[in-house]
Structures are given as C-alpha cells and as structure tokens.
NULORO-480660 format. One record per residue: residue number from 0; x, y, z of N, C-alpha, C in turn. Coordinates in Angstrom, 3 decimals, decimal comma. Layout:
<nodes>
NODE drenvo     n_px     n_py     n_pz    ca_px    ca_py    ca_pz     c_px     c_py     c_pz
NODE    NUM        X        Y        Z        X        Y        Z        X        Y        Z
...
</nodes>
This chain:
<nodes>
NODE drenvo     n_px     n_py     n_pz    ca_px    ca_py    ca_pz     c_px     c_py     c_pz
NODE      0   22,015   34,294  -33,051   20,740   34,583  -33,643   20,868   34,610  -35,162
NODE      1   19,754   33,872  -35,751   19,623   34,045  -37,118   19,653   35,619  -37,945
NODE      2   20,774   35,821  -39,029   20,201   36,955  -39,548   19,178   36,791  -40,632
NODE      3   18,035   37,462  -40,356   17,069   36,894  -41,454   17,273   37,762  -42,912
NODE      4   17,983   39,011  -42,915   18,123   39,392  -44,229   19,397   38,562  -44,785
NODE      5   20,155   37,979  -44,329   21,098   36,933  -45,045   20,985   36,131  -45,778
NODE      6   19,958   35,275  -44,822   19,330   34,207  -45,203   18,359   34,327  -46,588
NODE      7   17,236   35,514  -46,149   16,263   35,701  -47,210   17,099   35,826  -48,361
NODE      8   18,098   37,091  -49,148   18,898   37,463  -49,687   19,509   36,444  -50,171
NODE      9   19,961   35,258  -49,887   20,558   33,965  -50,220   19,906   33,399  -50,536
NODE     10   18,316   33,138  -50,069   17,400   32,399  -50,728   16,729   32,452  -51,930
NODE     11   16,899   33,972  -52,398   16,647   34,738  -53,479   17,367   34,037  -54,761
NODE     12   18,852   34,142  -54,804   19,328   33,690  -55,498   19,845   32,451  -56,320
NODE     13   19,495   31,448  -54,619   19,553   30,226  -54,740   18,298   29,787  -55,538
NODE     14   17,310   30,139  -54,955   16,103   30,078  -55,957   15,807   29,840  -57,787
NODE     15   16,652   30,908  -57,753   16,960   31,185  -59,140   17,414   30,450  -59,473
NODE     16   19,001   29,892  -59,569   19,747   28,794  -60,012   18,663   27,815  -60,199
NODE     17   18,043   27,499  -58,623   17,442   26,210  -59,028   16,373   26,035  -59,950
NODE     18   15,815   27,472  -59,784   14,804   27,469  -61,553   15,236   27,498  -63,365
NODE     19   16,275   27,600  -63,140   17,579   27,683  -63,940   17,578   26,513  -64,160
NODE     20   17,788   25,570  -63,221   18,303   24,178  -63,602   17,350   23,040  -64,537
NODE     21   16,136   23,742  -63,180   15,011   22,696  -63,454   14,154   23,147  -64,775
NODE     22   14,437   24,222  -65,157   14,235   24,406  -66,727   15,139   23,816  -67,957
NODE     23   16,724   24,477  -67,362   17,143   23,324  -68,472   17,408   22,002  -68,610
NODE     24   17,145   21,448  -67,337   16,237   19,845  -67,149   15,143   19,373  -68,020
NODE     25   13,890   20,483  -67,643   13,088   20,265  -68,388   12,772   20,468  -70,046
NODE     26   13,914   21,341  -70,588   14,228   21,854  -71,541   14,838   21,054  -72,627
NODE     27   15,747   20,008  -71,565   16,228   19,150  -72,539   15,216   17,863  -72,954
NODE     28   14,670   17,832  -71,676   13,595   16,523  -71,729   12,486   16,411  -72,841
NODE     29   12,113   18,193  -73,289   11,100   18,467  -74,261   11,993   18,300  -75,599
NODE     30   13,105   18,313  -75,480   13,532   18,657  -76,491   13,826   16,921  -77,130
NODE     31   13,928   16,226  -76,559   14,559   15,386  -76,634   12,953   14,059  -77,195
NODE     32   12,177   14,659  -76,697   11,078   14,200  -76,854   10,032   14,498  -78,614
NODE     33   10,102   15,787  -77,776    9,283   16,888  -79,000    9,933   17,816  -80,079
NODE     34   11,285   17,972  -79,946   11,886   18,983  -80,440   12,082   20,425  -80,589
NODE     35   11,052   20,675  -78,994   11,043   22,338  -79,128   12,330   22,844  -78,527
NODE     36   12,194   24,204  -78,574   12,995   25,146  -77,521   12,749   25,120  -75,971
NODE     37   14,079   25,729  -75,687   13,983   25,936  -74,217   12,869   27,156  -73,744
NODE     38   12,443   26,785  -72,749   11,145   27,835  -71,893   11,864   28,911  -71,656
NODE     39   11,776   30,176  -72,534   12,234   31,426  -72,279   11,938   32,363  -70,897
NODE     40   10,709   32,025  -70,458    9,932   32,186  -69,411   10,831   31,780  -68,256
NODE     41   10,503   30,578  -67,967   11,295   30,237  -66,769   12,771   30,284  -66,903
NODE     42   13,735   30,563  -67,968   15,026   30,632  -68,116   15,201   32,017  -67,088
NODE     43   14,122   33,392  -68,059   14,226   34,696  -67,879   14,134   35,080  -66,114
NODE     44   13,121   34,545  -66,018   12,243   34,337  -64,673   13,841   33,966  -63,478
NODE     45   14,354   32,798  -63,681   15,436   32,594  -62,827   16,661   33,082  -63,228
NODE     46   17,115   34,133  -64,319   18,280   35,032  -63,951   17,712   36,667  -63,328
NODE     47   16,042   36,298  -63,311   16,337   37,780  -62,289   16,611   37,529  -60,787
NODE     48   15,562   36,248  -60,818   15,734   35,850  -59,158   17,309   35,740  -59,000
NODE     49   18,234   35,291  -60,068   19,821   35,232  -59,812   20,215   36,536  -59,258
NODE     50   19,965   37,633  -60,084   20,510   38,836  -60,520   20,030   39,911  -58,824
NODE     51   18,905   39,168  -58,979   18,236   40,206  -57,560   18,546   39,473  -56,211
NODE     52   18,965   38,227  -56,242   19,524   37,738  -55,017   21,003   38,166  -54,933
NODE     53   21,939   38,000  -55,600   23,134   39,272  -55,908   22,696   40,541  -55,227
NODE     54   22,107   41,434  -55,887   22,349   42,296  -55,908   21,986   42,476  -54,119
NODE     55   20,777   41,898  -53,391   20,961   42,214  -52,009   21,696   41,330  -51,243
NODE     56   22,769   40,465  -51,762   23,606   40,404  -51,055   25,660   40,898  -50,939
NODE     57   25,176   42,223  -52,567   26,168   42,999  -52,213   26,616   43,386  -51,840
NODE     58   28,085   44,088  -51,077   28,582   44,685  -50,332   28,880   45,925  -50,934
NODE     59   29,650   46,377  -51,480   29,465   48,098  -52,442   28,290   48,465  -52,727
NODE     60   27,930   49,523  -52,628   26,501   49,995  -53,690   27,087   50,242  -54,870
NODE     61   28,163   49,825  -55,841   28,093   49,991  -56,663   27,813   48,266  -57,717
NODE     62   28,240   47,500  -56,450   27,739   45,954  -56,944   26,136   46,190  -56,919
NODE     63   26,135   46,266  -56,146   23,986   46,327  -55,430   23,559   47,415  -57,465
NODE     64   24,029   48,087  -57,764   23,810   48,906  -58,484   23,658   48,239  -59,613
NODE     65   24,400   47,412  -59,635   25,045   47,013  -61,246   23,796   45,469  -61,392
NODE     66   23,806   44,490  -60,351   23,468   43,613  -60,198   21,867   43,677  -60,211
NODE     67   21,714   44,754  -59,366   19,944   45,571  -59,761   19,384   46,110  -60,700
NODE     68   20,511   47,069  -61,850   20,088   46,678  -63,168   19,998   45,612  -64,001
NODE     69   21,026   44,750  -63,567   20,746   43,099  -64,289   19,566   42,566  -63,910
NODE     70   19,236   42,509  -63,327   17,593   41,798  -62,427   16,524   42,866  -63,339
NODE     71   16,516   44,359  -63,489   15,517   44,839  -63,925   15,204   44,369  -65,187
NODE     72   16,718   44,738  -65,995   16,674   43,770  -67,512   15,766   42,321  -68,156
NODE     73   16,032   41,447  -66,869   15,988   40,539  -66,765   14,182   40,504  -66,237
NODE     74   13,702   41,294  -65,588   12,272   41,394  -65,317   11,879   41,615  -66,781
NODE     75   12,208   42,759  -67,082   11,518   42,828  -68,219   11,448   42,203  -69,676
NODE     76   12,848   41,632  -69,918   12,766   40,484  -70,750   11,792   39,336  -70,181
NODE     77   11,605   39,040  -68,892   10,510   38,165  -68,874    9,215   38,305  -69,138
NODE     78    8,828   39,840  -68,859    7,604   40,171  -68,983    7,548   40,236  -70,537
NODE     79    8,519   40,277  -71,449    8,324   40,505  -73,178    8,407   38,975  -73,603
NODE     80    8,731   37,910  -73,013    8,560   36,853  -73,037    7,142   35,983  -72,746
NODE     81    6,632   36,655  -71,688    4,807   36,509  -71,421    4,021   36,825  -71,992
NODE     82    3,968   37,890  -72,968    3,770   38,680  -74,156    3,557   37,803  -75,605
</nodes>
C-alpha cells in the first residue's frame, strides 16, 4: 500500500526544486534578453517549498525543527518580496 504522507512530503520538496529551476531558466532567459534580475518571488517561493518538504520528511525532531525554521524564513522573505 501506498504511504500517502511519503509521497505528499516528497512532493513538497520536489516541487520546490522544480520551481527553483524553472525560475532560474526563466531568469536567465530575461536576462539574456532584457537585462533584468532574477524573480525574487519565485526563487523565495521554491526554497520554502524546499525547506518545508525537508522538514516533513525528517527523521529527528530536531531536523523537522531546524528545516521548519528555514521554510518560515523563507515564507516570509517571500511575503517581503510581494511587498
């Protein structure tokens, strides 16, 4: 049987990376074009999804701990980035 908190928890993080990527994909493409900066937004945005897919698929609560303040950080630098 499928475990579905594994899976979800993995999907979390994988997520991230891939918003990660496809920003600095798109990041270079603007840049290369237009000359701006990279999208702080979607950079910020996919190291929490990194940080919070970590953290529930920690094994210590002191990883889960550490990895869940990285994700909060990381929320809220995005939200000062939307700003």
């Amino acid at each position: 049987m499928i475990d579905v908190w594994y899976v979800t928890s993995n999907l979390i993080w994988i997520a991230g990376l891939a918003m990660l990527l496809a920003a600095l994909s798109w990041a270079r493409w603007i840049g290369e074009n237009q000359g701006r900066h990279l999208p702080r937004l979607a950079l910020n945005l996919g190291l929490a999804l990194f940080c919070a897919g970590l953290a529930a698929t920690g094994r210590g609560w002191w990883e889960r701990v550490l990895w869940g303040l990285l994700s909060a950080v990381w929320v809220a630098r995005t939200f000062q980035a939307a700003n």
